[in-house]
C-alpha positions in Angstrom: 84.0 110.6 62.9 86.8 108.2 63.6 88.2 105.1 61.2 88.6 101.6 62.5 92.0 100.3 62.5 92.3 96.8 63.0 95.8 95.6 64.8 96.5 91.9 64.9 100.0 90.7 66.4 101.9 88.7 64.0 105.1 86.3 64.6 108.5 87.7 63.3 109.5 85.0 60.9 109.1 84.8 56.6 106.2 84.3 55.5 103.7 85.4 58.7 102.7 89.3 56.6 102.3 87.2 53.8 99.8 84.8 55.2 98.1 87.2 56.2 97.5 89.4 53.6 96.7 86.2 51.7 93.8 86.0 53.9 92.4 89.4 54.1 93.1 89.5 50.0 91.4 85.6 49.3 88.2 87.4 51.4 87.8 90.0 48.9 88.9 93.0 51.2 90.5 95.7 50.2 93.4 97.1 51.9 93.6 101.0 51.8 96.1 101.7 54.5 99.0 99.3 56.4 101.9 99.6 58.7 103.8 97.0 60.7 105.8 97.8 63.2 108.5 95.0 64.6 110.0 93.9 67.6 112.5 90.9 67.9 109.7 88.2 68.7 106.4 89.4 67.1 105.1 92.4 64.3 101.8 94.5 64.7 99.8 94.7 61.5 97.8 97.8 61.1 95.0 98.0 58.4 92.6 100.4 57.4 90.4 97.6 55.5 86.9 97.9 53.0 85.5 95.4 55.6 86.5 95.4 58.8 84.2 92.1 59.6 85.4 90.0 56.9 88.8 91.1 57.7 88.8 89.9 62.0 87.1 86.8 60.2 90.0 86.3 57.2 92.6 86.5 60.8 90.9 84.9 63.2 92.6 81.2 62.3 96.1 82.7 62.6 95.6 85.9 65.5 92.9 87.9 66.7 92.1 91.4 65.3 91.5 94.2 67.8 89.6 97.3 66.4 91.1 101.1 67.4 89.5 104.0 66.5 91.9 106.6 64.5 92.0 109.6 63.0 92.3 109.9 59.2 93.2 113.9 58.3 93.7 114.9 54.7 97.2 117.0 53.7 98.5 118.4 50.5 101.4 116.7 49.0 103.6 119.2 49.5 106.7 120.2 52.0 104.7 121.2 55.9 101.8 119.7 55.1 102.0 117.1 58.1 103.8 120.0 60.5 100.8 121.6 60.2 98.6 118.9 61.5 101.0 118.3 64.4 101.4 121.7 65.1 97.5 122.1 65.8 97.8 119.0 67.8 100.6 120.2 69.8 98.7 124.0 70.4 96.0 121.8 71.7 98.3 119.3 74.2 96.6 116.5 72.2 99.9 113.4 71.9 99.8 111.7 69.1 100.6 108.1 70.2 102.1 106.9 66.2 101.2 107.5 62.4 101.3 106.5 59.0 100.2 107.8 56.2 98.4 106.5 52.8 97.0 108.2 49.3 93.7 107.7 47.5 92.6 108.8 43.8 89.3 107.8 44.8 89.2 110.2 48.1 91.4 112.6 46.1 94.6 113.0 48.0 96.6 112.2 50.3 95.9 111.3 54.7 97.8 111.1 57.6 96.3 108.2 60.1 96.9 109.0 63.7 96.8 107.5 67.3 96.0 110.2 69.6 95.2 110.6 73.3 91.7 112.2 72.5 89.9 111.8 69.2 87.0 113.9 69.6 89.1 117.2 70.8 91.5 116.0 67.8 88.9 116.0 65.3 87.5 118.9 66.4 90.4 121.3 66.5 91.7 120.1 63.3 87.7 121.0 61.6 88.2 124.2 63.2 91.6 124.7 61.8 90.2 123.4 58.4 91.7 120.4 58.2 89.5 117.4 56.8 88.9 114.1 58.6 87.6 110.7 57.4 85.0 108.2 59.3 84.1 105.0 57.9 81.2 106.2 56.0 83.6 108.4 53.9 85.5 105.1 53.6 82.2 103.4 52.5 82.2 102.1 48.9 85.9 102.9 47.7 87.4 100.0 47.0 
């Protein structure tokens, strides 16, 4: 049950996020989730996306896209809510490799994307601890 991330390297100088945003925005996608994280020579974009095709396409003339399959777990907005997803991760040895986090009206709350070293154990002791979890076909249709 696992979301596709896409992660594209950028260049670190103005105007590179912008470009492309531009690109995936002037193809019609939608972008539900992002984070960049920086280094002194290059940035890398990560996007949940409506279309994930249309968005390696939108990319491909400035990097390539690489897809990574993620975990997407609902929390309350509220104080603890993402210590209790990591402490069932920890209980379960399961390292969580980075995260970021976005909200939907349209999904009805807020989720907490993760990297971890095992996404089926993930998924499943975070069901079992009812916690919910996105896959693309919950992702389906929301734009």
């Amino acid at each position: 049950m696992a979301i596709t991330q896409l992660s594209a390297f950028l260049a670190n100088r103005p105007g590179t996020l912008a470009q492309a945003v531009t690109a995936i925005s002037d193809a019609g996608v939608n972008l539900r989730a992002l984070s960049v994280a920086d280094t002194s020579d290059f940035g890398v974009l990560r996007v949940i996306v409506s279309d994930v095709e249309k968005t390696k396409e939108a990319l491909s003339e400035y990097t390539i896209a690489s897809e990574t399959p993620v975990i997407a777990v609902k929390m309350t907005d509220e104080a603890g809510s993402l210590k209790q997803i990591l402490d069932i991760l920890q209980k379960a040895d399961i390292n969580v490799e980075y995260v970021y986090a976005f909200t939907s009206a349209a999904l009805g709350g807020a989720y907490v994307v993760m990297r971890v070293d095992d996404i089926a154990q993930a998924e499943d002791v975070l069901n079992a601890n009812g916690k919910v979890t996105l896959s693309d076909a919950d992702l389906e249709g929301f734009l």
